[in-house]
N, C-alpha and C positions, 0 to 999 in steps of 0.2 A: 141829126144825130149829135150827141151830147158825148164830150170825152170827158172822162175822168179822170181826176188826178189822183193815183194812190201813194205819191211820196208824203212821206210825213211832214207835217209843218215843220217849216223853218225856226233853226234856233238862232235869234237876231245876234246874240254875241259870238258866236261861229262864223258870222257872216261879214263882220267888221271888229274883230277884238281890238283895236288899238282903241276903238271909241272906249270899250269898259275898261281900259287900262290905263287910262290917260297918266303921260310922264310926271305931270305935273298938276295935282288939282286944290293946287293952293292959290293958283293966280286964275282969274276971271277966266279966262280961255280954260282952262281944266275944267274948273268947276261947271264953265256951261256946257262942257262936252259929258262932263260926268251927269248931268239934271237932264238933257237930251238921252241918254245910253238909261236912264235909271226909268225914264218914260216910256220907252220905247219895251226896256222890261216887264212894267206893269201892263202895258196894253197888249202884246204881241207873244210874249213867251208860252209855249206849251211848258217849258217843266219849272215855272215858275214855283211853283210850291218845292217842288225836290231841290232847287237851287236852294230856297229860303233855307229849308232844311239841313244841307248842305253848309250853309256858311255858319249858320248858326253852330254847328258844330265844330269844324273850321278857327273860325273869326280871325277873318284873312284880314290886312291892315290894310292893306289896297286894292283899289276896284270897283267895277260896283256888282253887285250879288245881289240876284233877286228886288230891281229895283232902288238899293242902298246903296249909296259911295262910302265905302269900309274905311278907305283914307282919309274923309270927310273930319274936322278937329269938330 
């Protein structure tokens, strides 16, 4: 017998926001925490598109959204 899971997938920035908030991502450490958090968006988010859409509206200065580091110069 086979269980199934009917919780909804997991939303990866729910599950660790400090990584998509990094204090700092002007210095190498931010910046590699922000290109690991913006990856992990492109490959694993369910509401990937509603985030995009979301920021794009938005246009948060910091973070990353939908794959992007908004903080990024």
């Amino acid at each position: 017998m086979t269980m199934t899971d009917d919780r909804p997938p997991a939303i990866p920035c729910k599950e660790d926001p400090e990584a998509w908030f990094p204090n700092d991502s002007s210095n190498q450490l931010g910046q590699r925490i922000a290109a690991e958090a913006a990856y992990v968006c492109q490959m694993r988010c369910p509401i990937l598109a509603q985030c995009r859409a979301l920021a794009e509206q938005i246009r948060p200065t910091y973070g990353v959204w939908a794959g992007k580091d908004w903080g990024a110069a």
